[in-house]
N, CA, C and O of each residue as an XYZ file, in Angstrom:
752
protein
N      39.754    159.261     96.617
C      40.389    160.427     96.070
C      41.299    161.096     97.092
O      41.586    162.290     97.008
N      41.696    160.385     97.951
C      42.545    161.299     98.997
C      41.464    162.448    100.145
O      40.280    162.410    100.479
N      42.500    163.288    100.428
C      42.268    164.075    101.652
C      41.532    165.036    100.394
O      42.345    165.960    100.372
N      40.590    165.354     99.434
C      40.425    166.308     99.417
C      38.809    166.157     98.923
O      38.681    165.283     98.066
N      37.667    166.782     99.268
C      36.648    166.694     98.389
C      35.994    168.101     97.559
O      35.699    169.213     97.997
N      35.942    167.722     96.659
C      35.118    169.055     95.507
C      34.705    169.986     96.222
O      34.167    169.465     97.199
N      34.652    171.114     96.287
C      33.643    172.487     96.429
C      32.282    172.379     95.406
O      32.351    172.576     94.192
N      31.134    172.055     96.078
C      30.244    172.633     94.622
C      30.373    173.620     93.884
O      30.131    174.694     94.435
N      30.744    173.663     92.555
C      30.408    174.860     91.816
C      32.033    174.625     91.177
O      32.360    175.029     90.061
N      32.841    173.988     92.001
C      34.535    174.444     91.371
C      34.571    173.782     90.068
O      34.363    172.616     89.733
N      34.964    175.082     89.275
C      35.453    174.512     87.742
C      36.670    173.624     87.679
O      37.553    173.449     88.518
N      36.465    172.995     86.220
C      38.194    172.112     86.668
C      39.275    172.905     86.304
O      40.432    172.487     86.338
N      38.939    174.107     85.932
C      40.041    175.229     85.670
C      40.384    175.601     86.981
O      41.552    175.401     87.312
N      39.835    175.957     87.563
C      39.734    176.212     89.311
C      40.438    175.229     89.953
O      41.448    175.589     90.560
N      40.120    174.006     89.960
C      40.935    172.956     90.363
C      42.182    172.585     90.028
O      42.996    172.025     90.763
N      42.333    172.935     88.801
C      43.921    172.411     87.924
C      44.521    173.418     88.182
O      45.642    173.034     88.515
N      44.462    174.987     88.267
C      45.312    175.861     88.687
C      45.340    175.553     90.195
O      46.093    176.306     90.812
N      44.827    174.810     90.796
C      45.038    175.391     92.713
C      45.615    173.718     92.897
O      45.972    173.382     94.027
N      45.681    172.824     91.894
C      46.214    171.770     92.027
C      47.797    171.888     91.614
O      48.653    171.320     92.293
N      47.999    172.360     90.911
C      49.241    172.667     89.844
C      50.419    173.843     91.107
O      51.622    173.814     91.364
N      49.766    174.347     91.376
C      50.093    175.848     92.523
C      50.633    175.048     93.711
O      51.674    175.509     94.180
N      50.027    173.677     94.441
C      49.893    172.746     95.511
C      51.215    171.737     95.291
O      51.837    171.170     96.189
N      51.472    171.668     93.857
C      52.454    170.380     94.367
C      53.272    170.399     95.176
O      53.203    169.589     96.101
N      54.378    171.374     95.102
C      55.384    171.544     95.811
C      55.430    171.563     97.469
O      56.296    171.163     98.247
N      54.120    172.205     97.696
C      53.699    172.086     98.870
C      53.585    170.713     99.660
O      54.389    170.128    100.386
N      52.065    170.357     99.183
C      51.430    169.480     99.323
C      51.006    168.338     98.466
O      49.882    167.899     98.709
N      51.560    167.876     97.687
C      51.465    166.732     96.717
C      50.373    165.657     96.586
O      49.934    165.233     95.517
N      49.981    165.261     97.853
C      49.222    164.735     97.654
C      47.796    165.264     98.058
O      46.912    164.449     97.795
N      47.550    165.924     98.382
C      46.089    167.243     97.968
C      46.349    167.579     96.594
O      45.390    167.601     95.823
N      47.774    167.908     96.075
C      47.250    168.368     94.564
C      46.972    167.388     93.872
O      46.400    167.604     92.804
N      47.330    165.822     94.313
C      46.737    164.799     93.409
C      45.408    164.985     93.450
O      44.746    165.403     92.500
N      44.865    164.610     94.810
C      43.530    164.559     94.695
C      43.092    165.603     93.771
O      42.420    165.201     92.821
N      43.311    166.781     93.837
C      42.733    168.102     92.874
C      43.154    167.870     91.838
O      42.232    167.107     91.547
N      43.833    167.851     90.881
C      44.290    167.182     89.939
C      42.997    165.770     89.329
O      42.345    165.789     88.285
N      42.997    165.200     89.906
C      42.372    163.896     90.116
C      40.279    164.405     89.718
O      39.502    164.006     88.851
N      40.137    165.331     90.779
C      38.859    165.911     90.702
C      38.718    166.784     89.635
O      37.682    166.625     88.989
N      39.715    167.948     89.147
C      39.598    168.106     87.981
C      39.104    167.326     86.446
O      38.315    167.564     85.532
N      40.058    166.312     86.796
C      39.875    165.480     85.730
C      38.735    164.920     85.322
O      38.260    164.787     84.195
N      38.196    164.475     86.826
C      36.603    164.367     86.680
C      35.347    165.426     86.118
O      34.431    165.442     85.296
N      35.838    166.090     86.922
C      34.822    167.492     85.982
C      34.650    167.553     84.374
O      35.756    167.506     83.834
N      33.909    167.616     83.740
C      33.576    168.283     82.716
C      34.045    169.193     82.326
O      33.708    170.262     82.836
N      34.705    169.183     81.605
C      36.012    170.508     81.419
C      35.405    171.841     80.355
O      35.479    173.070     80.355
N      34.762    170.738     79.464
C      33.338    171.922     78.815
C      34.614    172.110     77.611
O      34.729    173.323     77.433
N      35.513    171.422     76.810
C      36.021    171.758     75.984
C      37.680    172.492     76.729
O      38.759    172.614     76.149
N      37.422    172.762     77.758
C      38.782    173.985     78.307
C      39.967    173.131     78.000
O      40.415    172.459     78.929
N      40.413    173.076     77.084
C      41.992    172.617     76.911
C      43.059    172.835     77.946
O      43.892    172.029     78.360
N      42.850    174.158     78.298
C      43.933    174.322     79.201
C      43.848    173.745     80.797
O      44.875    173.529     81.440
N      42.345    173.501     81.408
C      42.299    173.037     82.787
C      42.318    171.332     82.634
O      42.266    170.503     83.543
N      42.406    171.119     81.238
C      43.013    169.307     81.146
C      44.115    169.532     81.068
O      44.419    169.390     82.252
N      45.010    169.787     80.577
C      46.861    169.787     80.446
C      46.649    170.005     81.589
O      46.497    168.957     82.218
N      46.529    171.244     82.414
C      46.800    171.816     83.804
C      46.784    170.423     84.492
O      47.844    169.881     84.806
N      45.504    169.813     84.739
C      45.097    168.628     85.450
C      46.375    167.519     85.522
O      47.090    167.358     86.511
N      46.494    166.779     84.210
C      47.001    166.024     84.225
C      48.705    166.452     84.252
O      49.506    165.642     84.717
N      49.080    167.524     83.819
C      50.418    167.920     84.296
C      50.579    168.040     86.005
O      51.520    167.536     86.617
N      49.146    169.032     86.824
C      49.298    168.276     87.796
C      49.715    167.113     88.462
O      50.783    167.010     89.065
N      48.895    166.273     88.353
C      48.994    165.051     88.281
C      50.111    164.347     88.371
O      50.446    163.484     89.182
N      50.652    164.801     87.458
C      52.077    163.557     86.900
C      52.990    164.336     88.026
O      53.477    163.640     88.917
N      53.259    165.856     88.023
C      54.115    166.373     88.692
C      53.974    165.720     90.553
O      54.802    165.218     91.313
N      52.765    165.999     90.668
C      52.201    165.414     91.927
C      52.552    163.801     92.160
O      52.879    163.401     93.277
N      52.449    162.838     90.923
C      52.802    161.307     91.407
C      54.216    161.207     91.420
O      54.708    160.361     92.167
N      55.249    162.197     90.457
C      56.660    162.288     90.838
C      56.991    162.873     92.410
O      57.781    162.357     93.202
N      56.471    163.642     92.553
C      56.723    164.747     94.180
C      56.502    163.277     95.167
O      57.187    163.009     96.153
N      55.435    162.480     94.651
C      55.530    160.863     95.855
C      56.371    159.866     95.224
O      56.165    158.657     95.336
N      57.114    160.269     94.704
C      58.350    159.078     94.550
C      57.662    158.309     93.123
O      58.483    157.409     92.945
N      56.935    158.207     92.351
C      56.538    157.617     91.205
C      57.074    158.339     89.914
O      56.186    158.769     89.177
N      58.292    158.533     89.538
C      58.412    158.825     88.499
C      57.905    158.618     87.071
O      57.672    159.382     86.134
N      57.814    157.176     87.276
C      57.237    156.338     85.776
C      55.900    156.687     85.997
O      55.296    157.154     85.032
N      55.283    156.555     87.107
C      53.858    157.081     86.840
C      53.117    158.614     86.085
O      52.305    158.941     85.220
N      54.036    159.200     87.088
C      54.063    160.844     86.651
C      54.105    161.306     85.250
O      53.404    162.108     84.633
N      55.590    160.246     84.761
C      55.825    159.895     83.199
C      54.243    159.880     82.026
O      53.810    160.538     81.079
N      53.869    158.773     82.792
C      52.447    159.040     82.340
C      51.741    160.027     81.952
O      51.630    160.628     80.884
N      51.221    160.126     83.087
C      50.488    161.743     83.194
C      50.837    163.082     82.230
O      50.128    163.872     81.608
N      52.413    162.922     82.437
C      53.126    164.481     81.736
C      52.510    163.969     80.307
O      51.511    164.452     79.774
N      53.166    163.081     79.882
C      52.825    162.350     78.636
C      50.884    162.508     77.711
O      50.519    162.535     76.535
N      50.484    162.542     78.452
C      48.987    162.269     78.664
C      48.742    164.024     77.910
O      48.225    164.305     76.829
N      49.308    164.912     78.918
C      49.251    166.356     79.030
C      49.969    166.881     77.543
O      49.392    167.620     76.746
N      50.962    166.485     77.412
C      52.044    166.727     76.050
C      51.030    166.279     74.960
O      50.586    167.081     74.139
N      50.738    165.187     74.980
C      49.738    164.633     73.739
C      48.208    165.516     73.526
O      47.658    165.620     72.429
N      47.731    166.047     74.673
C      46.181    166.895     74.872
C      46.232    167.801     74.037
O      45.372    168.240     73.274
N      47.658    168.174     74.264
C      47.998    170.118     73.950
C      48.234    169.766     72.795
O      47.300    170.028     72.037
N      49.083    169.283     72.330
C      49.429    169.143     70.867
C      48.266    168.720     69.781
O      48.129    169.416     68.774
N      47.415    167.546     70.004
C      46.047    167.544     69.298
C      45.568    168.601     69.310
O      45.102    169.002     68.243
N      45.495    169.403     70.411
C      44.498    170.370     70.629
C      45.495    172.158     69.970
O      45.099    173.324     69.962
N      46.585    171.645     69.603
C      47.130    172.696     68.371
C      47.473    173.666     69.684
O      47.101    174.740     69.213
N      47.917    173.961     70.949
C      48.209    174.904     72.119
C      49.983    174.643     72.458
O      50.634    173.912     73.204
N      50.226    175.517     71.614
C      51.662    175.425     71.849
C      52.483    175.305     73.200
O      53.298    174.559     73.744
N      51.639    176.724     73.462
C      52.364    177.435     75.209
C      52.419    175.730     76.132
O      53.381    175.147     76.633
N      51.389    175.457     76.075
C      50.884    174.283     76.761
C      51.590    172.969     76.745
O      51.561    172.165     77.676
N      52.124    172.838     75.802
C      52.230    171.525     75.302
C      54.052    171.558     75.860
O      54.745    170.709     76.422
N      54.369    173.127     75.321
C      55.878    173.461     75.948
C      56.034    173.439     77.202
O      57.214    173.385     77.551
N      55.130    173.467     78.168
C      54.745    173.780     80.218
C      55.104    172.301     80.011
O      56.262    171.996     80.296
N      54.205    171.236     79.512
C      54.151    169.947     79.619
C      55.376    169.245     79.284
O      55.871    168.474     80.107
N      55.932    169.449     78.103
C      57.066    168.684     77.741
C      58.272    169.314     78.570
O      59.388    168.801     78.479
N      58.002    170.650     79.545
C      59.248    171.089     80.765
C      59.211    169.738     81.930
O      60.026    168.949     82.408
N      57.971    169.979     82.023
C      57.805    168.821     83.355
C      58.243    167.792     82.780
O      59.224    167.225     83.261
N      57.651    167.322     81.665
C      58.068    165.976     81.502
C      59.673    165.619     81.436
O      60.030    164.513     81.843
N      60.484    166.396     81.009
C      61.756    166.678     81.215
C      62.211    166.323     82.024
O      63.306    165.791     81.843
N      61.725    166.385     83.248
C      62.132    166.653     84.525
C      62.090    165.293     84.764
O      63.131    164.755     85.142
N      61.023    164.589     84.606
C      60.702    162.732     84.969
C      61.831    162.526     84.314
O      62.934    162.303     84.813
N      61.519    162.610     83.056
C      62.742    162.074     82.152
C      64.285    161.681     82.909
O      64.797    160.564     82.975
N      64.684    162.643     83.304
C      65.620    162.678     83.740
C      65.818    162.405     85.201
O      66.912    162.638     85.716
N      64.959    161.991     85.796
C      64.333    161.210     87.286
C      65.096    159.656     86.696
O      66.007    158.901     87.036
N      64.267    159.752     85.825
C      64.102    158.040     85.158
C      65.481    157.555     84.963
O      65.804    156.368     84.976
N      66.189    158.454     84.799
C      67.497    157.775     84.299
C      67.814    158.167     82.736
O      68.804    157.714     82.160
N      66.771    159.153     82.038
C      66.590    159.140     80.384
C      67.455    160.400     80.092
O      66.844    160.986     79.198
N      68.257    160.907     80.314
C      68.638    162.748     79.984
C      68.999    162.770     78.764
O      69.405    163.894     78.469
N      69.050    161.840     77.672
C      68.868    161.838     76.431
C      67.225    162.607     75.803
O      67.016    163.554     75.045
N      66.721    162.094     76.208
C      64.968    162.025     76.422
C      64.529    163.149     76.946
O      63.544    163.755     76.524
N      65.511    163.636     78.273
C      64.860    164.548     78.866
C      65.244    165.869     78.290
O      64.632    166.866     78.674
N      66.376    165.996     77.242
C      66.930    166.954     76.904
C      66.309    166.976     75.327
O      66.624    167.942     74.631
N      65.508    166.019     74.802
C      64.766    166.087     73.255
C      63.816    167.089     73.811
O      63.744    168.224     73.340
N      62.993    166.629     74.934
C      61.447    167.423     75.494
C      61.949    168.562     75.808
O      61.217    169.472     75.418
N      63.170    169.036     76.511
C      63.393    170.978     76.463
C      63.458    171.222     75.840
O      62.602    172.064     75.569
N      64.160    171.007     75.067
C      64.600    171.224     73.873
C      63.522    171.732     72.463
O      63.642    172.656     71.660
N      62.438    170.628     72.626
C      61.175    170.826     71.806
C      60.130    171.944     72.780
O      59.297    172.606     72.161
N      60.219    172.071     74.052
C      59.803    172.839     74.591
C      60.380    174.188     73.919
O      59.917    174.796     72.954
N      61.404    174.459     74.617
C      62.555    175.753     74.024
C      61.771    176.049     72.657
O      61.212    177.145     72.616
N      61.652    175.200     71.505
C      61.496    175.728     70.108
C      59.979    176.499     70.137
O      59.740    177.413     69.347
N      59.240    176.151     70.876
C      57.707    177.138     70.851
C      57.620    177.972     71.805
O      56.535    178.549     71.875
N      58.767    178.367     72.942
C      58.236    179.102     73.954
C      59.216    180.258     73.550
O      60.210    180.103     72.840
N      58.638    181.874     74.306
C      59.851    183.247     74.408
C      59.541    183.390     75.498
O      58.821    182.707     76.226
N      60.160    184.433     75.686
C      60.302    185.311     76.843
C      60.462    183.971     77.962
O      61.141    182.947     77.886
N      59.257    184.616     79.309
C      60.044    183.743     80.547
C      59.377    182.640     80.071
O      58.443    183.436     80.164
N      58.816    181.415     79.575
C      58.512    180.586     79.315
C      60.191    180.128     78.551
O      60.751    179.078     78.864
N      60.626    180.845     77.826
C      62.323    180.028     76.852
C      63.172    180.036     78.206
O      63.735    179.020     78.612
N      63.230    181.568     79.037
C      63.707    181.402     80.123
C      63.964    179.961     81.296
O      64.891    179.312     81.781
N      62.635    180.019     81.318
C      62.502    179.272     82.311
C      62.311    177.231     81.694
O      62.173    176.352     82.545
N      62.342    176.985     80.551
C      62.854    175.913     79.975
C      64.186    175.857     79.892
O      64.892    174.935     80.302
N      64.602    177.035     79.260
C      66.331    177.203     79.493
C      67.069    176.811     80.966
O      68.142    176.221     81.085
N      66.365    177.207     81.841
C      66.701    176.851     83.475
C      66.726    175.479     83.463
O      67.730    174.822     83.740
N      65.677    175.026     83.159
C      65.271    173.254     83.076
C      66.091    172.612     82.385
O      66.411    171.507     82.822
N      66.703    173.083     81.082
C      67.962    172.384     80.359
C      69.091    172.665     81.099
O      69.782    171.678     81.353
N      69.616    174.108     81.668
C      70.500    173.586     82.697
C      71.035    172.398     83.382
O      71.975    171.627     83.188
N      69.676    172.587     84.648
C      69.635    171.821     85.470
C      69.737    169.727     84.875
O      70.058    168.816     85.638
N      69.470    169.614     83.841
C      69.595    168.389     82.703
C      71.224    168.799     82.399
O      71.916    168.338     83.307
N      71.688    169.218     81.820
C      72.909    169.767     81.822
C      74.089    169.469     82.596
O      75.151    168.947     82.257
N      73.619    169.979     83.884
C      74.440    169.796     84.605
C      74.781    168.226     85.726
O      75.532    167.768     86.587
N      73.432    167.916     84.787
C      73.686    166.743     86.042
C      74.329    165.384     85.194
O      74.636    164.246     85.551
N      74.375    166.338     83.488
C      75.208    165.123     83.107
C      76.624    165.319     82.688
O      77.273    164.702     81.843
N      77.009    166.442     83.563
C      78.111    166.550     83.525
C      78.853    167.737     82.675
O      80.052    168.013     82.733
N      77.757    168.433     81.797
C      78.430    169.339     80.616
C      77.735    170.859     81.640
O      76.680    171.486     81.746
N      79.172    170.861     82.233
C      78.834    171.903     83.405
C      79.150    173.472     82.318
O      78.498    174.507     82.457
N      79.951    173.340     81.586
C      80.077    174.341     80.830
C      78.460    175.000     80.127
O      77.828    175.991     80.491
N      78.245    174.314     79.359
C      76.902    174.325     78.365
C      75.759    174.609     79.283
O      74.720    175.150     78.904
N      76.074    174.090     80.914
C      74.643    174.381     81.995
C      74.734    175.950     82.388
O      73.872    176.796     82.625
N      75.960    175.971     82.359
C      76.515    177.595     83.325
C      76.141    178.722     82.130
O      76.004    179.874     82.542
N      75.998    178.540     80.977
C      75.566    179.560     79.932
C      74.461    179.619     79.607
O      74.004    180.646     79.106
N      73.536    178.219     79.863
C      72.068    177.959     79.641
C      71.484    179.160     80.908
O      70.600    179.995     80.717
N      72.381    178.918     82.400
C      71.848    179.806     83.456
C      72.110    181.064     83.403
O      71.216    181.747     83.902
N      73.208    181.783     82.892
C      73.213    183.011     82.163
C      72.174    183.536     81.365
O      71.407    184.388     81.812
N      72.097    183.124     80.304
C      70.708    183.257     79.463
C      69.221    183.319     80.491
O      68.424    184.257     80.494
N      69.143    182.333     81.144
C      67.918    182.266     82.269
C      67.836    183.352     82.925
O      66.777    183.980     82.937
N      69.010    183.807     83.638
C      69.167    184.403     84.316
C      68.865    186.011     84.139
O      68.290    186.795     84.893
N      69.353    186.161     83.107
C      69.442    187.247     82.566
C      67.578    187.792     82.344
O      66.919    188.655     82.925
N      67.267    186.910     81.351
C      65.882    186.993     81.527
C      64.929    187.215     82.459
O      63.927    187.857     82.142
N      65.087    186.740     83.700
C      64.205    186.629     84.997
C      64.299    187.935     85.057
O      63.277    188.615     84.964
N      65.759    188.617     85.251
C      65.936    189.901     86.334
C      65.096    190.962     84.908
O      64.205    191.741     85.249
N      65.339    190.904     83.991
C      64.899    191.627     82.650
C      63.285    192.099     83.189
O      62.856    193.241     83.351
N      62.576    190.765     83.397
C      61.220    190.815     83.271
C      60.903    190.926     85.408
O      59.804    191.259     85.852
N      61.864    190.643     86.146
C      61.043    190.950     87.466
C      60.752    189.862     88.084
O      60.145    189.920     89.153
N      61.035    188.962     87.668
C      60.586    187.229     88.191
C      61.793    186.898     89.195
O      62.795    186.240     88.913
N      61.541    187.385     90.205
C      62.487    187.144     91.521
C      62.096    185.519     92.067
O      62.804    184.997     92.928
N      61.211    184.975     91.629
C      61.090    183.269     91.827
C      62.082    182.718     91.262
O      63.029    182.241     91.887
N      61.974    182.724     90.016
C      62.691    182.019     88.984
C      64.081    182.271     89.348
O      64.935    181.416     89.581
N      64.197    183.383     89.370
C      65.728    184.343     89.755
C      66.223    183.148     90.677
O      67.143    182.369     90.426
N      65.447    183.176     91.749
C      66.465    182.547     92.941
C      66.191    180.880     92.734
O      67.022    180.204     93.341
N      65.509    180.357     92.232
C      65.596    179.157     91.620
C      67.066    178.755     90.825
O      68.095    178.143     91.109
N      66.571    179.403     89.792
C      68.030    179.435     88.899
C      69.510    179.593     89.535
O      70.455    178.889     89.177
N      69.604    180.705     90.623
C      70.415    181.255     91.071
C      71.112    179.911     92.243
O      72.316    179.734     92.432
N      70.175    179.247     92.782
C      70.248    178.304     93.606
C      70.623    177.376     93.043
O      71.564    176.796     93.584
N      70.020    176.709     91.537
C      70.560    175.660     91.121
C      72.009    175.869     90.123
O      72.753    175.053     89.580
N      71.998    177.252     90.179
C      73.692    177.371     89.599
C      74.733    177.272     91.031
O      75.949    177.108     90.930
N      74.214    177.366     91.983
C      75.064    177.323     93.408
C      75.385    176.232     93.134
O      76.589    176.062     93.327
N      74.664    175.029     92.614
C      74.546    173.766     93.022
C      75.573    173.288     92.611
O      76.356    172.652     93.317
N      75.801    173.652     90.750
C      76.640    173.086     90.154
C      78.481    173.790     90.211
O      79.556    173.258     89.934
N      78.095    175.272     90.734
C      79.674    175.866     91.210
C      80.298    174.722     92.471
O      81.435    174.251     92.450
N      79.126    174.400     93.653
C      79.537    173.274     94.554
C      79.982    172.180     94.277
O      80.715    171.523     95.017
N      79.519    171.788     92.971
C      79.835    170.476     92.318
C      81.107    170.218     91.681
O      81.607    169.112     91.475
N      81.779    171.841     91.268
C      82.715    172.171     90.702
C      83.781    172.967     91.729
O      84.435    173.866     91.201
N      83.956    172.765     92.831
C      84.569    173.157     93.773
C      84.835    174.654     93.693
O      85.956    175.145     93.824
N      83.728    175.335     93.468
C      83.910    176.966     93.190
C      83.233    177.514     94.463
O      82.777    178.655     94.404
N      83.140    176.917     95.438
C      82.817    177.570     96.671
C      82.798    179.074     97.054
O      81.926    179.364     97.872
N      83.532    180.013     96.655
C      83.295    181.485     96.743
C      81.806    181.882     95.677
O      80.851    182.642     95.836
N      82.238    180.892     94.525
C      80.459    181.271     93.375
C      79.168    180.733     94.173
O      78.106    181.333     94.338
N      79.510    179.509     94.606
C      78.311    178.807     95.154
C      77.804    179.628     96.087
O      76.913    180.386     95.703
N      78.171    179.683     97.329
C      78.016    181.159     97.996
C      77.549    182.160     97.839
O      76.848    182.636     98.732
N      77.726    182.715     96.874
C      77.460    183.897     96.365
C      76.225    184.027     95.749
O      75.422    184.958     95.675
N      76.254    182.490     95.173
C      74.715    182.486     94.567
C      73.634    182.319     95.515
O      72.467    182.307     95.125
């Protein structure tokens, strides 16, 4: 299982949130946690299985396995949806997005925001909206990305989400750079 072993007593809710929180960091500790979650007895908790295995997948993409990760997201998208959890199933089909479009699929990756987008509001539409951007822009429809990040944007500062803010804000730098707007990129 990697560098990490169980705490007695840790729920896999416990684990899938501190696994999920880890990728970016540390990827492969959140596998393992991810991984140990999964093992646990979840006791019915719908949400610390999606968590898990969205872990997971996000965590085997962060090590270079896209198609694997693919998996996983996949795994997570299918849990939530049997299990009738909208919010959930929309977190899942964001990430999975994201492989998608790793993979080479931005056809694919833009069905899953897209179906994300239709069940989520507030910063959850927000922050899928960011994710279609960033799909957006990398296939070129820089117009349609730069209004998706408006909309995002707008939202973050609305509600106080200075993460997202400078996420968004950063990956609109990306695409003004891409577009030789160097005074915007900057700025962002």
């Amino acid at each position: 299982m990697g560098q990490f072993s169980r705490t007695p007593g840790s729920s896999a809710h416990d684990l899938a949130r501190e696994a999920i929180a880890l990728v970016m960091a540390n990827p492969r500790r959140a596998r393992a946690m991810a991984q140990a979650a999964i093992a646990v007895p979840a006791g019915g908790d719908v949400t610390a299985t999606v968590t898990a295995h969205r872990a997971l997948g996000l965590a085997t993409r962060e090590l270079h396995d896209a198609a694997g990760g693919a998996v996983h997201l996949r795994r997570a998208v299918s849990i939530a949806d049997r299990s009738g959890v909208a919010p959930l199933a929309a977190e899942a089909r964001m990430s999975l997005a994201l492989v998608l479009d790793d993979l080479g699929r931005p056809r694919a990756a833009l069905r899953a925001i897209d179906l994300a987008r239709q069940t989520s509001t507030g910063l959850a539409f927000a922050r899928a909206t960011m994710q279609r951007a960033v799909i957006l822009r990398r296939m070129g429809r820089c117009p349609e990305a730069l209004a998706d990040y408006r909309v995002a944007l707008n939202t973050f500062r609305r509600y106080g989400d200075r993460l997202w803010q400078a996420r968004a804000l950063t990956n609109r730098g990306v695409l003004y750079a891409y577009t030789g707007e160097i005074a915007l990129a900057e700025a962002d």
